[in-house]
DRENFIZA-671446 format. One record per atom (N, C-alpha, C): residue in one letter; atom name; residue number from 1; x, y, z. Coordinates in nm, 2 decimals. Layout:
! DRENFIZA-671446
+------+------+------+--------+--------+--------+
| resn | name | resi |      x |      y |      z |
+------+------+------+--------+--------+--------+
|    a |   CA |  NUM |      X |      Y |      Z |
...
+------+------+------+--------+--------+--------+
END
This chain:
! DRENFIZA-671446
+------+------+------+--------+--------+--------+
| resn | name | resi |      x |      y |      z |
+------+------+------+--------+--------+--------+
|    x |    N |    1 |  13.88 |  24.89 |  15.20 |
|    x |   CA |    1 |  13.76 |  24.96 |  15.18 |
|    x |    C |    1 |  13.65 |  24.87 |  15.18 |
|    x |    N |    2 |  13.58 |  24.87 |  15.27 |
|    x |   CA |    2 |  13.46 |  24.79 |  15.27 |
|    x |    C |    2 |  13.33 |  24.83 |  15.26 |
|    x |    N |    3 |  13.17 |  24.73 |  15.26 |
|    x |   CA |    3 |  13.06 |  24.78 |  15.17 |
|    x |    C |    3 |  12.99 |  24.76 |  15.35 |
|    x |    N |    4 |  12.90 |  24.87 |  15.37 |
|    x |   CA |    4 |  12.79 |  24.83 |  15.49 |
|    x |    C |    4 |  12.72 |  24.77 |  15.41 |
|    x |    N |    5 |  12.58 |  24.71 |  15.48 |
|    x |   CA |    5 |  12.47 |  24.66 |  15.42 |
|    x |    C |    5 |  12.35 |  24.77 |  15.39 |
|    x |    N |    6 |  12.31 |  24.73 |  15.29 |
|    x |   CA |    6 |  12.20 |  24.87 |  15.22 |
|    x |    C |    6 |  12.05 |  24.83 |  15.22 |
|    x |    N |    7 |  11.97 |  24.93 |  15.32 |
|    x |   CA |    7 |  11.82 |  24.88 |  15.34 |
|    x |    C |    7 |  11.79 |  25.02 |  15.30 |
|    x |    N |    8 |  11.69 |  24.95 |  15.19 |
|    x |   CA |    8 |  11.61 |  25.04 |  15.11 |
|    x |    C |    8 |  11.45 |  25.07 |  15.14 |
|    x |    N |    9 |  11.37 |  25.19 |  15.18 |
|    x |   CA |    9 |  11.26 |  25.18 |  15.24 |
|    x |    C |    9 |  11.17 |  25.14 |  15.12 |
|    x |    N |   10 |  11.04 |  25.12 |  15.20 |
|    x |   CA |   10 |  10.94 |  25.13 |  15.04 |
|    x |    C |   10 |  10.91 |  25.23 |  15.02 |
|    x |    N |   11 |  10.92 |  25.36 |  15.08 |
|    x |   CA |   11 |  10.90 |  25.50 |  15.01 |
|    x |    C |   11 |  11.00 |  25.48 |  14.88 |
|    x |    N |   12 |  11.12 |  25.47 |  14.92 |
|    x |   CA |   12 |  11.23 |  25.59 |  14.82 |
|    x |    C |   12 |  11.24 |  25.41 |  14.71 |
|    x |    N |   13 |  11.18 |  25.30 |  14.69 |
|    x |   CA |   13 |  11.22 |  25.26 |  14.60 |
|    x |    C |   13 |  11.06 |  25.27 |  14.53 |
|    x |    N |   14 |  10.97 |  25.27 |  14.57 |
|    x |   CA |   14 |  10.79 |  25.32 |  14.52 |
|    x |    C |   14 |  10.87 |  25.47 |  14.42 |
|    x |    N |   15 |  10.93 |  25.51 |  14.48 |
|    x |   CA |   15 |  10.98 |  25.63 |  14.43 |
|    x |    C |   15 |  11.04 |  25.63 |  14.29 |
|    x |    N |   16 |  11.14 |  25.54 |  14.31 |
|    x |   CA |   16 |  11.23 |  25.55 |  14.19 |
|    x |    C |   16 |  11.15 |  25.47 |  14.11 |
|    x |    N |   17 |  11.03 |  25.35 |  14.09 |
|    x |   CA |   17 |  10.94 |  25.28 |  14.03 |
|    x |    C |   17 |  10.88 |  25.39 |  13.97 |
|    x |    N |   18 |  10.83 |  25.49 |  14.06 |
|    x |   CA |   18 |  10.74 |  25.58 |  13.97 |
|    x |    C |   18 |  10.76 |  25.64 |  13.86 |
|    x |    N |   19 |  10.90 |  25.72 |  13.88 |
|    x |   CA |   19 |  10.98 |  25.78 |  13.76 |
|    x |    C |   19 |  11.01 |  25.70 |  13.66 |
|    x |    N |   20 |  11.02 |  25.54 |  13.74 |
|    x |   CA |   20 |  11.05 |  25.46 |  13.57 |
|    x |    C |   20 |  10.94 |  25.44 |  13.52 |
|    x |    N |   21 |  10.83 |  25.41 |  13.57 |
|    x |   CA |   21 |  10.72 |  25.41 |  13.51 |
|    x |    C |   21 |  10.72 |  25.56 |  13.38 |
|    x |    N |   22 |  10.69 |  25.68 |  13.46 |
|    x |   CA |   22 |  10.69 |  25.77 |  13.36 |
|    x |    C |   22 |  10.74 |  25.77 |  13.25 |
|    x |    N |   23 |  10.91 |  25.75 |  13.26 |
|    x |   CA |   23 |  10.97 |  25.71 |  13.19 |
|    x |    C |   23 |  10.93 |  25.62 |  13.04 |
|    x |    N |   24 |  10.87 |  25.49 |  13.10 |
|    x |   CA |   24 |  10.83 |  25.41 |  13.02 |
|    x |    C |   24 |  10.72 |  25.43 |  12.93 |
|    x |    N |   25 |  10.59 |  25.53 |  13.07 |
|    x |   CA |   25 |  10.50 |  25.63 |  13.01 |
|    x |    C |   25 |  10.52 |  25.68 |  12.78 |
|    x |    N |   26 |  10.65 |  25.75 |  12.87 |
|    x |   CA |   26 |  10.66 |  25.82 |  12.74 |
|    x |    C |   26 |  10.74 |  25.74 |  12.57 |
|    x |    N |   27 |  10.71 |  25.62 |  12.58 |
|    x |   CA |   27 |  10.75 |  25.53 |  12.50 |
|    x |    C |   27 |  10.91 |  25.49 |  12.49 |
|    x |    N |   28 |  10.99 |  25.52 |  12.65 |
|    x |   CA |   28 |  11.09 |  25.48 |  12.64 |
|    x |    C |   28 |  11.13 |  25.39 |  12.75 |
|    x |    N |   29 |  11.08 |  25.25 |  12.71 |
|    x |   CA |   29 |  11.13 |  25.10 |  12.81 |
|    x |    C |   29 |  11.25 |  25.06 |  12.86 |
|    x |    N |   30 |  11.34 |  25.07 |  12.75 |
|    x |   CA |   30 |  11.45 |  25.08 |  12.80 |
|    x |    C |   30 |  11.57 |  25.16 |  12.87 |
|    x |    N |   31 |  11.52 |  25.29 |  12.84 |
|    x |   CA |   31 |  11.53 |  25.38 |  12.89 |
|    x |    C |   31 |  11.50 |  25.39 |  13.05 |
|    x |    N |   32 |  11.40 |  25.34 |  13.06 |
|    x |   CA |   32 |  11.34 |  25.35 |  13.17 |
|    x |    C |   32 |  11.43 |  25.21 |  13.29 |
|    x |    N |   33 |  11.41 |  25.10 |  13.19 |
|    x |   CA |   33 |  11.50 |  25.00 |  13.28 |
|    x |    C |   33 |  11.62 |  25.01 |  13.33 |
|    x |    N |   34 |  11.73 |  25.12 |  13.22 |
|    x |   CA |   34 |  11.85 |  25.16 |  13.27 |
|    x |    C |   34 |  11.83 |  25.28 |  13.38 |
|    x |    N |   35 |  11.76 |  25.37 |  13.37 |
|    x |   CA |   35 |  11.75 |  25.43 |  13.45 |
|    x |    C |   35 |  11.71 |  25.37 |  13.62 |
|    x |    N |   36 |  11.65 |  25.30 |  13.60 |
|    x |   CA |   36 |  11.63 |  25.21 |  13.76 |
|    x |    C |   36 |  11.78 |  25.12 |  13.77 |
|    x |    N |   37 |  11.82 |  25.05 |  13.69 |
|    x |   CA |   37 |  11.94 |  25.01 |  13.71 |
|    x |    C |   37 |  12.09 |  25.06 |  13.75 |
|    x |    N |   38 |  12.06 |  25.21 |  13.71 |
|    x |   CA |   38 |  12.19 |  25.33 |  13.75 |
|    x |    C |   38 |  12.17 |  25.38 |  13.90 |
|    x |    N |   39 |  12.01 |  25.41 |  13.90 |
|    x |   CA |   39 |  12.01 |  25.42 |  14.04 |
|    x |    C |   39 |  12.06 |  25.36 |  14.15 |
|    x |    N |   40 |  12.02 |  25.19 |  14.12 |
|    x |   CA |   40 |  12.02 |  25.13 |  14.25 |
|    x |    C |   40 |  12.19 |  25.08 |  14.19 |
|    x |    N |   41 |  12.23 |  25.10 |  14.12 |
|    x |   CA |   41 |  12.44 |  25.09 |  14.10 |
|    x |    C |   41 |  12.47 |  25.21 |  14.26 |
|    x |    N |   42 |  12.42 |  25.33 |  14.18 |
|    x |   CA |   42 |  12.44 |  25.41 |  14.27 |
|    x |    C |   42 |  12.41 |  25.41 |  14.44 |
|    x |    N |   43 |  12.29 |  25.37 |  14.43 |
|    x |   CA |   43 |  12.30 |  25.32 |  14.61 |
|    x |    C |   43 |  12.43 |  25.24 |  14.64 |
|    x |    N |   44 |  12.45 |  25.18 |  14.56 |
|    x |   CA |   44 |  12.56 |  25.10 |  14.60 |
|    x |    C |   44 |  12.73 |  25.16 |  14.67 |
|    x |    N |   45 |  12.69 |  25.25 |  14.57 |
|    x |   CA |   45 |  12.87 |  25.33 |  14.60 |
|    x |    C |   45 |  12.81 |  25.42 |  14.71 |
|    x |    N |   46 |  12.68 |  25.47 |  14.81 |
|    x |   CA |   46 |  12.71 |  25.53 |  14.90 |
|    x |    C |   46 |  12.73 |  25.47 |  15.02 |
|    x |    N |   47 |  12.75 |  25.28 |  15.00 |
|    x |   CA |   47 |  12.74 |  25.19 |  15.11 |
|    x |    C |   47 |  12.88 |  25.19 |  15.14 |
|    x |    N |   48 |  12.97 |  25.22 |  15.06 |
|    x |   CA |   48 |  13.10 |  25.23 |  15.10 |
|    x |    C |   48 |  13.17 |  25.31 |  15.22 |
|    x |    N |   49 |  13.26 |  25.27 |  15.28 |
|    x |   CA |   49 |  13.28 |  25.31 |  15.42 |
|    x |    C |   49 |  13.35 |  25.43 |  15.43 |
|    x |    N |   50 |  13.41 |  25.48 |  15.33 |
|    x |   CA |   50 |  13.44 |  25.57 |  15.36 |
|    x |    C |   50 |  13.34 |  25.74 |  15.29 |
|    x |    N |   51 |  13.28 |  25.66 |  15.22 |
|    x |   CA |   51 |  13.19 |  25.76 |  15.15 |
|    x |    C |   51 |  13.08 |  25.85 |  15.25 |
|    x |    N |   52 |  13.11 |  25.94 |  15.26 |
|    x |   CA |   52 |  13.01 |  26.04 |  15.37 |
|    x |    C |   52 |  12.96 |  26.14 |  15.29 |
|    x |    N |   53 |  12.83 |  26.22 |  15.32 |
|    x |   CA |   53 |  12.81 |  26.31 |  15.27 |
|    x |    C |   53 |  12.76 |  26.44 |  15.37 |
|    x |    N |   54 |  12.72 |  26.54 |  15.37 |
|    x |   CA |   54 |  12.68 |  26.62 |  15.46 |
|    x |    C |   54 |  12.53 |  26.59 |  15.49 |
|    x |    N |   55 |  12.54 |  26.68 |  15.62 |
|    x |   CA |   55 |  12.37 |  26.67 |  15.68 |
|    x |    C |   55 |  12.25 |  26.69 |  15.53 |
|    x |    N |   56 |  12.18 |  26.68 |  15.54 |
|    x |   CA |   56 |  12.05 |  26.75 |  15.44 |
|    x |    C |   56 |  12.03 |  26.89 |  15.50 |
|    x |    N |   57 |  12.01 |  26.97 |  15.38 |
|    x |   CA |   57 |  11.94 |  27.10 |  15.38 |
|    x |    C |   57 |  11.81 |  27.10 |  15.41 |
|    x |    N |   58 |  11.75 |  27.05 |  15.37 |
|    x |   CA |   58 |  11.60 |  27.02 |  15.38 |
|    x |    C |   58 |  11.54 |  27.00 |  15.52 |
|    x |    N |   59 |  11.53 |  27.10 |  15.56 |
|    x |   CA |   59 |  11.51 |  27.09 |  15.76 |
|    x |    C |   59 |  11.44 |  26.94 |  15.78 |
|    x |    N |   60 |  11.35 |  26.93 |  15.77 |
|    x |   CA |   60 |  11.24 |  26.82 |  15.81 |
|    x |    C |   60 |  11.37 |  26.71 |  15.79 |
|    x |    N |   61 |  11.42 |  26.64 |  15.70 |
|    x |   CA |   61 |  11.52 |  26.59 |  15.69 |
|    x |    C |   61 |  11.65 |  26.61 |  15.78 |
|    x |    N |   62 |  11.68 |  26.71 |  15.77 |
|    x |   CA |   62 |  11.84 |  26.75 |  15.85 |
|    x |    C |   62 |  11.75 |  26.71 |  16.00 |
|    x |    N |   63 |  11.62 |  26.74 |  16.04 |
|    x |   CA |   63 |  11.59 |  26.72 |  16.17 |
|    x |    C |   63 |  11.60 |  26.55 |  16.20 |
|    x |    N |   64 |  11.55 |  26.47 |  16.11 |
|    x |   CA |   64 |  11.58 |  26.33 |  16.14 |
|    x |    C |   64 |  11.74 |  26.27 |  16.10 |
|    x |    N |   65 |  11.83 |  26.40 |  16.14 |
|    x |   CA |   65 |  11.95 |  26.32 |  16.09 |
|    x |    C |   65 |  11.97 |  26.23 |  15.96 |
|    x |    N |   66 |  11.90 |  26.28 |  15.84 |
|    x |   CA |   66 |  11.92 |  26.22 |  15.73 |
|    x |    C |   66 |  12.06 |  26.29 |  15.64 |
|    x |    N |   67 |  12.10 |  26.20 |  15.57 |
|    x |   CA |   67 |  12.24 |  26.28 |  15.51 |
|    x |    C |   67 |  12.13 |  26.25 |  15.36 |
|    x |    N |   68 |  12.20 |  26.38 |  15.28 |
|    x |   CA |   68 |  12.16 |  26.36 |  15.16 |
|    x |    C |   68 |  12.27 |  26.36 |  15.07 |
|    x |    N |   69 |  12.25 |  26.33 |  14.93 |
|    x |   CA |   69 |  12.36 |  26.31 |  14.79 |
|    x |    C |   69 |  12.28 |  26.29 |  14.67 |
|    x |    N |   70 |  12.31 |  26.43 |  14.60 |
|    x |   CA |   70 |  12.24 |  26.41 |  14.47 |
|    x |    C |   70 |  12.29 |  26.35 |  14.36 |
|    x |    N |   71 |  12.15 |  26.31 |  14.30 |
|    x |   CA |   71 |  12.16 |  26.19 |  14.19 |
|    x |    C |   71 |  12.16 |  26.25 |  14.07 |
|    x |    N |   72 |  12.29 |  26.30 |  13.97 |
|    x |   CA |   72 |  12.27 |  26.36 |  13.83 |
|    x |    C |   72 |  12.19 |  26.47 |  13.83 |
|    x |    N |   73 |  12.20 |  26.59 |  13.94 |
|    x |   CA |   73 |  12.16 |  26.69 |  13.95 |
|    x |    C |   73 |  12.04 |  26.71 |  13.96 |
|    x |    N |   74 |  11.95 |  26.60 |  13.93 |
|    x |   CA |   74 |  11.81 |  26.63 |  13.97 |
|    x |    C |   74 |  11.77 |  26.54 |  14.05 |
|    x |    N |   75 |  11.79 |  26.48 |  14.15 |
|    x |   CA |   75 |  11.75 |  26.41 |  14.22 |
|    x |    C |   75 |  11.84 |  26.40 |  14.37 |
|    x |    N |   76 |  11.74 |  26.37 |  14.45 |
|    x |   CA |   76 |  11.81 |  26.38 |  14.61 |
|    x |    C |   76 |  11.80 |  26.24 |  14.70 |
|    x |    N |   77 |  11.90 |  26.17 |  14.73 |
|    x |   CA |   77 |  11.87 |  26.07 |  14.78 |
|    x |    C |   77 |  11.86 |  26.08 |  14.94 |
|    x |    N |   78 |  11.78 |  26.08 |  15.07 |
|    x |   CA |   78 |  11.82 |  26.07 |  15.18 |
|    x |    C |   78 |  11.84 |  26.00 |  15.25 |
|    x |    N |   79 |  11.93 |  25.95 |  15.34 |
|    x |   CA |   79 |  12.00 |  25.82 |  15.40 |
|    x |    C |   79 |  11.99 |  25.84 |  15.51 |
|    x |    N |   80 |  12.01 |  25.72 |  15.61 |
|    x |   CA |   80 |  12.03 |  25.78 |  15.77 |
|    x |    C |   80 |  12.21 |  25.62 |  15.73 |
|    x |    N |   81 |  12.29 |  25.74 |  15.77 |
|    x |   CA |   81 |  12.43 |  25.67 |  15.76 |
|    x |    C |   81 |  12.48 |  25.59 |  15.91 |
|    x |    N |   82 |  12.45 |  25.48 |  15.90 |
|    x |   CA |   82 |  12.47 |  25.40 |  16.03 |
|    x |    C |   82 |  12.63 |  25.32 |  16.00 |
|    x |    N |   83 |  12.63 |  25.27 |  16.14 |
|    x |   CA |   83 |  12.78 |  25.23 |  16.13 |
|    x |    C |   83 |  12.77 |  25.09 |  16.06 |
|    x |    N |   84 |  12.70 |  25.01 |  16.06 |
|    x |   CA |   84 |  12.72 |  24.90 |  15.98 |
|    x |    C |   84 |  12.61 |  24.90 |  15.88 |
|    x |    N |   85 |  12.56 |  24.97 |  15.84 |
|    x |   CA |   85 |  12.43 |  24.99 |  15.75 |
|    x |    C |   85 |  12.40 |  25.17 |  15.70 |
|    x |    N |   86 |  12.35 |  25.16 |  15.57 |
|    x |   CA |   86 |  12.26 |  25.25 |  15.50 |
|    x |    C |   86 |  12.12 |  25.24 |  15.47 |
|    x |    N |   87 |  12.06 |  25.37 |  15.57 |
|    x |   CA |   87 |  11.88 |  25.32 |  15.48 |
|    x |    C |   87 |  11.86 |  25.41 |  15.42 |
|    x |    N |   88 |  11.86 |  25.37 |  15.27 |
|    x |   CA |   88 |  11.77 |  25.49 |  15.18 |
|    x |    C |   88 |  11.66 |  25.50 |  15.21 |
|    x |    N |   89 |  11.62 |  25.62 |  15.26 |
|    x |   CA |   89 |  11.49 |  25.65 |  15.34 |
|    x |    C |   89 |  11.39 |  25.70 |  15.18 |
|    x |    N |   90 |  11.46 |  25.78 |  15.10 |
|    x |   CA |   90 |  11.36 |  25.91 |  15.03 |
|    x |    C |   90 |  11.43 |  25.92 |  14.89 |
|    x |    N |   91 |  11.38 |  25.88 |  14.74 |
|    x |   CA |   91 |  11.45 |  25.94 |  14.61 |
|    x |    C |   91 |  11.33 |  26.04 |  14.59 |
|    x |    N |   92 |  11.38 |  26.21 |  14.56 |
|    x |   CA |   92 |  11.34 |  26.28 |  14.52 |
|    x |    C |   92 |  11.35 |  26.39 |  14.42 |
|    x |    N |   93 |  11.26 |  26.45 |  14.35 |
|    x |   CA |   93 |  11.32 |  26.53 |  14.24 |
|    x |    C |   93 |  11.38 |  26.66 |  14.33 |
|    x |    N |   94 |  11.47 |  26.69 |  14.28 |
|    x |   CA |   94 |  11.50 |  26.81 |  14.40 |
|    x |    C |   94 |  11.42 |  26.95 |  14.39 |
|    x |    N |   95 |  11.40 |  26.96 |  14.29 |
|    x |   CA |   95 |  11.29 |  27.07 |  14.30 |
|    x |    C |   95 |  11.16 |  27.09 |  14.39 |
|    x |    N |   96 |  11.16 |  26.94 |  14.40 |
|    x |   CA |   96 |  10.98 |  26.95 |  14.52 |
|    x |    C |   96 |  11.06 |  26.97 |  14.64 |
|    x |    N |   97 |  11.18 |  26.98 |  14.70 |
|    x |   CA |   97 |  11.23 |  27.02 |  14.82 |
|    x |    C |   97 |  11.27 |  27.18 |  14.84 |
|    x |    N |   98 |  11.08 |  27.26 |  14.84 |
|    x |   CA |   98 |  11.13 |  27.33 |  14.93 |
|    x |    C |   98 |  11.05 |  27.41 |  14.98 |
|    x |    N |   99 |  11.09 |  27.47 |  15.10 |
|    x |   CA |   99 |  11.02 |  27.50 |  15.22 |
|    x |    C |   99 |  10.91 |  27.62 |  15.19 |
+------+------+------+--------+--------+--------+
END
């Protein structure tokens, strides 16, 4: 079982910065630093080779061939799943996805 290499854009990590921010907003730092630290664990196990997930729902998305996989039920990560590589293109709350 092997790991592709994982390229992360500056949207979807600006992204997950933001929420930690908030996070930290609300007087919880460490809270906040684990929460960035779970995420990017998590990028990690979708670089695995056998790990696939389906197209995205999210047309605009499904149109660029992005696969999506949600993060702890509130959150949507979208990828474009290449043969020796993963780009996390987009972290999102899933609620703002929708048409």
């Amino acid at each position: 079982m092997g790991k592709r290499k994982i390229n992360i854009l500056q949207e979807a990590a600006t992204a997950v910065a933001e929420i930690s921010f908030f996070i930290e907003s609300k007087g919880m730092p460490e809270t906040a630093k684990k929460f960035v630290d779970e995420v990017f664990e998590f990028f990690e196990t979708i670089s695995i080779d056998t790990a696939t997930h389906k197209a995205c729902a999210y047309h605009p998305w499904k149109n660029l061939g992005y696969r999506c996989v949600h993060y702890k039920k509130k959150y949507v990560i979208a990828y474009l799943n290449l043969k020796n590589e993963i780009i996390i293109c987009d972290f999102v709350n899933a609620k703002l996805l929708k048409e």
